[in-house]
C-alpha positions as CSV (number, residue, x, y, z in Angstrom):
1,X,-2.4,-37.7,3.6
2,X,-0.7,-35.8,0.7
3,X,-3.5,-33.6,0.9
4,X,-3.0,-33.0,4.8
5,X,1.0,-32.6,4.2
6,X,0.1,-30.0,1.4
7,X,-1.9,-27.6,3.4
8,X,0.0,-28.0,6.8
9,X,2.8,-27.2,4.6
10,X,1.3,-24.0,2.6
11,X,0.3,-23.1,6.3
12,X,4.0,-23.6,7.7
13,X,5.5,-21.2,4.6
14,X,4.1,-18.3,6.4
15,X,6.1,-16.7,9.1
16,X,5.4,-13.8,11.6
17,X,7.9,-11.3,12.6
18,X,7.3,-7.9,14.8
19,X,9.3,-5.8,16.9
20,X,9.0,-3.7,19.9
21,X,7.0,-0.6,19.9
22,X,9.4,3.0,19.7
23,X,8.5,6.5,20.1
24,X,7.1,9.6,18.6
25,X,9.2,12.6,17.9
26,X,10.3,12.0,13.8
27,X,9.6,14.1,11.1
28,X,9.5,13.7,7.7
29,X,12.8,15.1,5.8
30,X,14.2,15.5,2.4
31,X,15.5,12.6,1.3
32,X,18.6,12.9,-1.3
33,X,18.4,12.0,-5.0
34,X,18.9,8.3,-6.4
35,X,20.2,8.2,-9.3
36,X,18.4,5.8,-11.6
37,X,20.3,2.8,-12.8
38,X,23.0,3.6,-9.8
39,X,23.8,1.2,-7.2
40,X,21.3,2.0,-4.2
41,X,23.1,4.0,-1.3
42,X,25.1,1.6,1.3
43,X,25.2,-1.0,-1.4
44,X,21.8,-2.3,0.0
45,X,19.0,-3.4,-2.8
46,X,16.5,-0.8,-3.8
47,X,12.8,-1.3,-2.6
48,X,9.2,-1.3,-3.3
49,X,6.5,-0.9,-0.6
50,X,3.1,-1.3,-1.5
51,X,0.0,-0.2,0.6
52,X,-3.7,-0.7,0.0
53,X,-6.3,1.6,1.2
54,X,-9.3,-1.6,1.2
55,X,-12.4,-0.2,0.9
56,X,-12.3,2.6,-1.9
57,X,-10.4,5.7,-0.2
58,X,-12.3,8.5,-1.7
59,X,-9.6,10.3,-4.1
60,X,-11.1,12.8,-4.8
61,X,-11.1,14.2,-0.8
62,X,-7.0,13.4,-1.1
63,X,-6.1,15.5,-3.7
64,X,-8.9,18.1,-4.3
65,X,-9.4,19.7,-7.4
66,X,-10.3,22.6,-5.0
67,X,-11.1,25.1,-8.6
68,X,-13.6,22.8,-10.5
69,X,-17.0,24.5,-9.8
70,X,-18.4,21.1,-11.2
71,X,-16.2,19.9,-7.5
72,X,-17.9,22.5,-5.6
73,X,-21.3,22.0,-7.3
74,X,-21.6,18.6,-6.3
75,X,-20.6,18.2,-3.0
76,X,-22.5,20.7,-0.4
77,X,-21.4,19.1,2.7
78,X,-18.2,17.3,2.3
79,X,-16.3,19.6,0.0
80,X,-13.1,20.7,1.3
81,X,-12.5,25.0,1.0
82,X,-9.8,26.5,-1.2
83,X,-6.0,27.1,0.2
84,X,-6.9,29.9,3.0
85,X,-10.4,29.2,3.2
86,X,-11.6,27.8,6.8
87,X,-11.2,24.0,6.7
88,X,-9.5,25.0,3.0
89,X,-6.7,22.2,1.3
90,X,-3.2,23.0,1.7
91,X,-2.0,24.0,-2.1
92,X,-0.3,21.6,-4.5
93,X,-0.4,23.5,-7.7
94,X,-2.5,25.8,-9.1
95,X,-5.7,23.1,-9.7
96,X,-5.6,20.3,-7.0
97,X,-5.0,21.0,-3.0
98,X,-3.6,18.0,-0.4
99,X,-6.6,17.6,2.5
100,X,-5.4,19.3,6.0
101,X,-5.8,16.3,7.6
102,X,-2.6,14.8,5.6
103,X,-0.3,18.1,6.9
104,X,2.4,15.4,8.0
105,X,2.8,14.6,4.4
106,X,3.3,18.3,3.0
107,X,7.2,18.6,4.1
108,X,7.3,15.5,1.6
109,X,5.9,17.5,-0.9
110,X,8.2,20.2,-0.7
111,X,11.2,18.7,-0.4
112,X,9.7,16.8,-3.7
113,X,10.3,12.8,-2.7
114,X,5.9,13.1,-2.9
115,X,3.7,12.9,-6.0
116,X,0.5,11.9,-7.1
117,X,-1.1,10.0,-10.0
118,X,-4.4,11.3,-10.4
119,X,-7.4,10.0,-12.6
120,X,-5.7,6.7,-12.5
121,X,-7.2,3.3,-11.7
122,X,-8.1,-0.2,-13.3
123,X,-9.7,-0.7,-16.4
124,X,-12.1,-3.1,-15.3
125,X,-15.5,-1.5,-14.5
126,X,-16.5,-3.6,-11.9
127,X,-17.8,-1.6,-8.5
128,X,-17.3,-4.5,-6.1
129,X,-15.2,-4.0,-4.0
130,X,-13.7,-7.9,-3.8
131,X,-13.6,-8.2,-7.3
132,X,-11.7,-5.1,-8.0
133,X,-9.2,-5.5,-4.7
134,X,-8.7,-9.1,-6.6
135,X,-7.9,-7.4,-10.0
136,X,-5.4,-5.0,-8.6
137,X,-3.6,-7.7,-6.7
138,X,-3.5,-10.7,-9.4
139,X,-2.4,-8.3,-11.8
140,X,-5.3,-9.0,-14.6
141,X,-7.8,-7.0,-14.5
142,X,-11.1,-8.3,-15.5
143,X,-9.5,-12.4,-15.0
144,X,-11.1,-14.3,-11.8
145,X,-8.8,-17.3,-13.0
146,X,-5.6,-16.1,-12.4
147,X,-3.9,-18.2,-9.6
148,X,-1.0,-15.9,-8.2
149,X,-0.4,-11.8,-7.3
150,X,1.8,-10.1,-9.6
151,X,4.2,-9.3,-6.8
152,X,4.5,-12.9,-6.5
153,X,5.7,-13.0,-10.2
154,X,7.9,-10.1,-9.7
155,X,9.7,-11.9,-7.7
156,X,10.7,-14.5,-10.5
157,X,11.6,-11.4,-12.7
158,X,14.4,-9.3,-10.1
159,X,18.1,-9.7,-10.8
160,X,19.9,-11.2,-8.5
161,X,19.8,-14.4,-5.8
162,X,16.5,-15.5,-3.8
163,X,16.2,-15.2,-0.3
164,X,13.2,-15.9,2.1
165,X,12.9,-12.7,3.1
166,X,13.3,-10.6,-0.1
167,X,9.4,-10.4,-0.2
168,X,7.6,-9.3,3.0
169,X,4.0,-9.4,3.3
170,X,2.5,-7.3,6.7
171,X,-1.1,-8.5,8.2
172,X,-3.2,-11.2,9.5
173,X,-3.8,-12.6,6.9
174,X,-1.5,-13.9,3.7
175,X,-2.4,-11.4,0.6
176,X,-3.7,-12.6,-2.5
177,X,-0.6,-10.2,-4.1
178,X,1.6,-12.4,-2.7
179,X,0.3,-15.7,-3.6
180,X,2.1,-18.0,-5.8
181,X,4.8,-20.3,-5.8
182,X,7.6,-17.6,-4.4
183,X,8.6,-17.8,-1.4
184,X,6.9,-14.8,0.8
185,X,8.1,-13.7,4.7
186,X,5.0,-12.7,6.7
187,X,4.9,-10.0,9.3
188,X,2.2,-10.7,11.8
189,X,0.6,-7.4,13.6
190,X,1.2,-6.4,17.1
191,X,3.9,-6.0,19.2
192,X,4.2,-10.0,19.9
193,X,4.3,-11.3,16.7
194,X,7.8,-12.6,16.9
195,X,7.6,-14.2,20.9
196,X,8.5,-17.7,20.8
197,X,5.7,-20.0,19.0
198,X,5.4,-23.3,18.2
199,X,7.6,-23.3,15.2
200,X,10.4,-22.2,16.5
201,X,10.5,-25.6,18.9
202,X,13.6,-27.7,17.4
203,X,11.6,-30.7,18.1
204,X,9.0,-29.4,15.7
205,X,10.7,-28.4,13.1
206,X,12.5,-31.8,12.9
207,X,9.5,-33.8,13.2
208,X,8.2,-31.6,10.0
209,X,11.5,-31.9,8.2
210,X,10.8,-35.8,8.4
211,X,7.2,-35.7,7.4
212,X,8.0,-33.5,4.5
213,X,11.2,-35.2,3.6
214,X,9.6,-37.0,0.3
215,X,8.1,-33.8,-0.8
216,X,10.7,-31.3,-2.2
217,X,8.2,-28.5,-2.6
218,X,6.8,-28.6,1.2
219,X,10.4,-29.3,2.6
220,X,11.7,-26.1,0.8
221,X,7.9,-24.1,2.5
222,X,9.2,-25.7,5.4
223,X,13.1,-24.9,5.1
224,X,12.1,-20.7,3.7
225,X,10.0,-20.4,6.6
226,X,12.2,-21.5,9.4
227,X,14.8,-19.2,7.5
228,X,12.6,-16.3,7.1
229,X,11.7,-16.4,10.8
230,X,15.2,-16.9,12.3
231,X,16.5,-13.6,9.7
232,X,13.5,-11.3,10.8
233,X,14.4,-12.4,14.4
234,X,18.0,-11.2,14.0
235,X,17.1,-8.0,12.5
236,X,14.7,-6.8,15.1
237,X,17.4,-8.2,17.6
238,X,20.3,-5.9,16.9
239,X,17.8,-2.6,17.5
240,X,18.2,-0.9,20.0
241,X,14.6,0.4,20.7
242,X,13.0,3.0,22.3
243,X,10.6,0.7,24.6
244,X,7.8,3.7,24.9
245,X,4.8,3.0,23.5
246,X,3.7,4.8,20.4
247,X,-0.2,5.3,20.1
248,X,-1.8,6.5,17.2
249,X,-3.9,9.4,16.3
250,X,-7.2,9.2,18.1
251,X,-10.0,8.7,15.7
252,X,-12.6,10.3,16.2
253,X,-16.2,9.3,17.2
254,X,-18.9,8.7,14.0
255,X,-22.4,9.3,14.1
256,X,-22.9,6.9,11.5
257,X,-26.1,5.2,11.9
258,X,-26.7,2.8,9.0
259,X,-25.1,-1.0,10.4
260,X,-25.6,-2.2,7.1
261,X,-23.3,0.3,5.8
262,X,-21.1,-0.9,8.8
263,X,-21.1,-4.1,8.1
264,X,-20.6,-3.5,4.5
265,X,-17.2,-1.4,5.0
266,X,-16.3,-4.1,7.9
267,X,-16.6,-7.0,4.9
268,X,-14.7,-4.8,2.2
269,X,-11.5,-4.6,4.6
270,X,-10.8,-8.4,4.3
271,X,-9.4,-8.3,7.4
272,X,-7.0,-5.3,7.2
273,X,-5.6,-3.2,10.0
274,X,-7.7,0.4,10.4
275,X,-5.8,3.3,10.3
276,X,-5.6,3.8,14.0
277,X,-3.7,1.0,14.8
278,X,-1.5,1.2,11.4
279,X,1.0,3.6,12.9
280,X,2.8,0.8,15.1
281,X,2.7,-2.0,12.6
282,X,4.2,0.3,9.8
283,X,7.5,1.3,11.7
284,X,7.9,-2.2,12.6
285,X,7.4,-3.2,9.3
286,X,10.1,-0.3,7.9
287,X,12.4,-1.7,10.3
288,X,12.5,-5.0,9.1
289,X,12.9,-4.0,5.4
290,X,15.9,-1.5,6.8
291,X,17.9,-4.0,9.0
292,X,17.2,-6.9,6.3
293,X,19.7,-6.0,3.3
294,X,17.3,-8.9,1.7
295,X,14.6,-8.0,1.7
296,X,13.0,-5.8,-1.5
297,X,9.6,-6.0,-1.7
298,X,6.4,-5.3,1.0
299,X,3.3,-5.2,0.9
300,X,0.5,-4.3,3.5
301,X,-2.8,-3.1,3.7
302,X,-5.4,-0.7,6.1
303,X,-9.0,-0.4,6.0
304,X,-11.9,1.6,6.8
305,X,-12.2,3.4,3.6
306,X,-16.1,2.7,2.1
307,X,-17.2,5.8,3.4
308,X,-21.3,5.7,2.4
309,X,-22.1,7.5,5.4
310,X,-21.3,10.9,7.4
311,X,-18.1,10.8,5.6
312,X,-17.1,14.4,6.4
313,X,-15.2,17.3,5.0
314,X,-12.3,18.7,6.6
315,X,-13.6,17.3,9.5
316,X,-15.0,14.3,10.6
317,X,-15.0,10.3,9.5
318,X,-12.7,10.6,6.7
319,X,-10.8,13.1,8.5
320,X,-9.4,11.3,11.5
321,X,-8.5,8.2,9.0
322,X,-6.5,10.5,7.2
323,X,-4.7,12.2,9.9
324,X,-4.1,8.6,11.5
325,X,-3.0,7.1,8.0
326,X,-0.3,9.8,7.5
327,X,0.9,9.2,11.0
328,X,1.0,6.1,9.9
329,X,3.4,6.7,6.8
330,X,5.2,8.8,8.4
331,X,6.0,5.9,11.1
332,X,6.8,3.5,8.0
333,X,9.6,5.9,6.8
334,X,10.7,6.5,10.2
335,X,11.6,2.8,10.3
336,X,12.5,3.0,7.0
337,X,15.4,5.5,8.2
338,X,18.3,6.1,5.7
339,X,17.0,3.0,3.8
340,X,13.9,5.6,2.6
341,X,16.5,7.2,-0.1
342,X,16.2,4.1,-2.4
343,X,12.5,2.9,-1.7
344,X,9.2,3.9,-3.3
345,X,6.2,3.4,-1.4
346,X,3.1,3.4,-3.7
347,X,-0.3,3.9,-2.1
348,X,-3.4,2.8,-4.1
349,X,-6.8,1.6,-3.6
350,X,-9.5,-1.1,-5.6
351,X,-11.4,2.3,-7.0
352,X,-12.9,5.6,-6.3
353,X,-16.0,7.5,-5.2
354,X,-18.9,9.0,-6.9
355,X,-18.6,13.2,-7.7
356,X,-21.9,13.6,-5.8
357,X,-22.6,13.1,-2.3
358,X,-25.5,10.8,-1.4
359,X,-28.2,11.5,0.5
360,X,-26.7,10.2,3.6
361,X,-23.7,12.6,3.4
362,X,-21.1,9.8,1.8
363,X,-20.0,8.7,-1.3
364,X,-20.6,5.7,-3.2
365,X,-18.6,3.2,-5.2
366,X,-17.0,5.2,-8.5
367,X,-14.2,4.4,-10.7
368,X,-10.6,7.0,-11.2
369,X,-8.8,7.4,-8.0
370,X,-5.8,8.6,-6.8
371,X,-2.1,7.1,-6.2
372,X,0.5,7.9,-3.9
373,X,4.3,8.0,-5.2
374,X,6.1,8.4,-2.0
375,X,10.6,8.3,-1.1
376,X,13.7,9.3,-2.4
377,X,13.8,8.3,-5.7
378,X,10.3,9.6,-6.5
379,X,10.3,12.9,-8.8
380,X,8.0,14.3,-6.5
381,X,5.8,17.7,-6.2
382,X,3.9,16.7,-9.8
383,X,0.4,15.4,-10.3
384,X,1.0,13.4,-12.5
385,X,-1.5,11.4,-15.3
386,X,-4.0,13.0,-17.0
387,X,-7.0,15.2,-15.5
388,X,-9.9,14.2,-17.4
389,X,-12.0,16.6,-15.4
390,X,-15.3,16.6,-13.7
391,X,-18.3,18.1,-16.2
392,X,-21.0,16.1,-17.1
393,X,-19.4,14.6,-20.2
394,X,-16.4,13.5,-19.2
395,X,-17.6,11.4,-16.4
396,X,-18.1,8.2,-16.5
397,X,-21.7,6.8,-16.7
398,X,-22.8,10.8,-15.5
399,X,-21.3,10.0,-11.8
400,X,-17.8,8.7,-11.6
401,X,-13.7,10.4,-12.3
402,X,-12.7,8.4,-15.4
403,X,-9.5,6.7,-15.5
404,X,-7.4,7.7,-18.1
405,X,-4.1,6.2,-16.2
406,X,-3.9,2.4,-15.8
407,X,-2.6,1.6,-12.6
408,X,-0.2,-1.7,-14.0
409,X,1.6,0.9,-16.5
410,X,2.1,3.3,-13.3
411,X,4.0,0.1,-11.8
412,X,5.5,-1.1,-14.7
413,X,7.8,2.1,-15.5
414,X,8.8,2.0,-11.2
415,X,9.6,-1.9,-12.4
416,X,11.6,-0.9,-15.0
417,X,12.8,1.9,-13.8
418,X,13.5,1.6,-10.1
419,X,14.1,-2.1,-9.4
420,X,15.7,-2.6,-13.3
421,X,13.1,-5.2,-14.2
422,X,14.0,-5.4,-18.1
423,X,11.0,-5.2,-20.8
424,X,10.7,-8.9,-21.5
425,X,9.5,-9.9,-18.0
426,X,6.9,-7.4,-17.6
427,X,5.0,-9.7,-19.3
428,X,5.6,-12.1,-17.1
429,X,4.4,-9.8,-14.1
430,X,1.2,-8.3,-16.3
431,X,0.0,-10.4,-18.7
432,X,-1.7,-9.1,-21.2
433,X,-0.7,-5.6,-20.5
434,X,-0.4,-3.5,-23.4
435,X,0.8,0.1,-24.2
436,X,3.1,2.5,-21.8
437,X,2.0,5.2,-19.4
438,X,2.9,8.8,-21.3
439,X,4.6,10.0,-18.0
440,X,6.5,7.1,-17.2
441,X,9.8,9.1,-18.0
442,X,8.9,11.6,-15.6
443,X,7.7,9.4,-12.1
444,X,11.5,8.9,-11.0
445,X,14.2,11.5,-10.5
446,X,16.6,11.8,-13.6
């Protein structure tokens, strides 16, 4: 029986909130400077959203390093052109170039709340995709033992008081980042997420208010998730929403013919939402976080990424997932709305792909990758980290970006810096962590 209460009550601590469905029409904007170790604008709390590209995004078809003839060399049919070229990347700087498909997220760029970390990546060598999506979201690279996410640590470290919803985790599934003894809100997907379930029967809820009553951690599961689900419930209900439907980019059609390489990428999504369908989920999600004063953390993720086959140049596989993925960010700060001036949104993914196309016209599992520094208080227009570049001796194993930037030091100085988490509990949140990143001083606005 204590067995039975235990998992009906880990099983109970997850709620689901959504929202309606609102329109196109938004653009992205400049966003105005946050002053770091200021009170966040509106007196609301400052914010971290995390997303994970599952399946290894290929980084190297993000931000192009559209001058290294080692680049050009080794990709003849997936390379992207230089700035003015047919099909060419739109320029960043002088060495790397943004893919066209990601043109929503140029205006970003310019009005500098966008950056990117390249070259960066776990330390841990490993090429599969479950054991590296594991590493990045318990925190300890290289450690199957660990038993929580470090965003679920994080959440023991931030000033100030608890609340059921200051941690909001979007999908269908609960994320391993998130696991741990902290009390986590979860945002199912779709449009009916939040219609009257079960849970929200009085009947039940006292019936498992008297089954738990001897067991003070499932009645407090029990309490945060009634709690959780009656705040996100509020917040969605003082919108008023534009009830037009908002459908995502279409993506296009792929010739790809391998099904194991199908069922491979299906497996190394865990479940996530694709790109297509992120668009609507993500402004929902940005609402919450905006209308909660709460909430601080989020965390989501979107799949489709383990491109072995036809992956594409400027058009093509990768192509559409792009252009439907920067819709999709786009939506997320739409929702966001005024609350986008003191939240970072970090976008990041298990590892990379190889320099050299295969011989199916993909890429395969590789190492350095690329991260995504994205809202007002980012110090943006920089690539940041350091470019180890592409010849044969500075890759790794002959085939693979190395990574010279640790993707836990990346996080550590927004910690620190953004949500004030003080030296002593990063520790706490990365064990074992050693070292700082060299431009840590430089990722947020001065």
């Amino acid at each position: 029986m204590t067995t039975r209460r235990r998992f009906l009550g880990q099983a109970s601590a997850f709620t689901t909130a959504s929202a309606f469905a609102v329109g196109a029409g938004w653009s992205f904007k400049a966003w105005p400077a946050t002053q770091v170790g200021a009170p966040a604008s509106g007196g609301g709390a400052r914010k971290l959203v995390v997303l994970m590209l599952r399946g290894a995004i290929d980084g190297l078809s993000v931000v192009v390093p559209f001058e290294d003839r080692d680049y050009q060399a080794s990709r003849s049919n997936i390379r992207l052109g230089r700035p003015g070229e047919p099909g060419g990347v739109m320029r960043l700087n002088r060495q790397f170039g943004l893919h066209p498909a990601l043109a929503r997220l140029l205006p970003l760029w310019e009005s500098q709340s966008l950056s990117f970390v390249h070259a960066s990546g776990s330390p841990d060598a490993s090429r599969s995709h479950f054991d590296a999506q594991d590493y990045w979201e318990s925190g300890t690279p290289g450690v199957k033992s660990t038993p929580d996410g470090w965003m679920n640590r994080l959440l023991a470290t931030l000033p100030g008081p608890a609340s059921p919803t200051r941690a909001l985790s979007m999908g269908a599934t609960p994320a391993r980042i998130f696991s741990g003894t902290a009390s986590v809100a979860s945002l199912g997907l779709g449009p009916r997420a939040l219609d009257s379930k079960a849970i929200d029967d009085p009947r039940l809820q006292a019936g498992l208010a008297k089954l738990y009553a001897q067991d003070p951690g499932l009645s407090r599961s029990l309490q945060d998730s009634r709690e959780g689900r009656a705040e996100m419930q509020r917040s969605m209900a003082k919108a008023s929403l534009d009830m037009g439907a908002h459908e995502g980019s279409r993506e296009g059609s792929s010739d790809v013919s391998s099904a194991r390489a199908a069922q491979l990428a299906s497996q190394a999504d865990q479940g996530a939402a694709s790109a297509r369908s992120f668009a609507a989920d993500a402004r929902r999600m940005g609402q919450l976080i905006r209308r909660d004063p709460h909430t601080q953390l989020a965390f989501t993720s979107v799949g489709g990424w383990d491109t072995h086959v036809n992956q594409g140049g400027a058009e093509g596989q990768l192509a559409n997932k792009l252009a439907s993925l920067g819709e999709g960010l786009e939506a997320l700060s739409q929702g966001l709305g005024d609350a986008m001036r003191d939240t970072v949104i970090v976008v990041c993914s298990e590892f990379g792909r190889t320099l050299r196309q295969n011989g199916t016209g993909g890429t395969d599992h590789g190492r350095g990758n690329v991260m995504w520094l994205m809202g007002g208080p980012v110090a943006g227009a920089q690539v940041l980290g350091e470019w180890p570049g592409l010849d044969s001796a500075a890759l790794v194993e002959g085939r693979d970006l190395a990574v010279t930037s640790d993707f836990r030091q990346v996080f550590a100085a927004l910690l620190q810096r953004h949500l004030g988490v003080p030296d002593a509990s990063l520790a706490q949140v990365f064990p074992g962590l050693s070292g700082s990143w060299r431009d840590g001083g430089r990722i947020l606005r001065a």
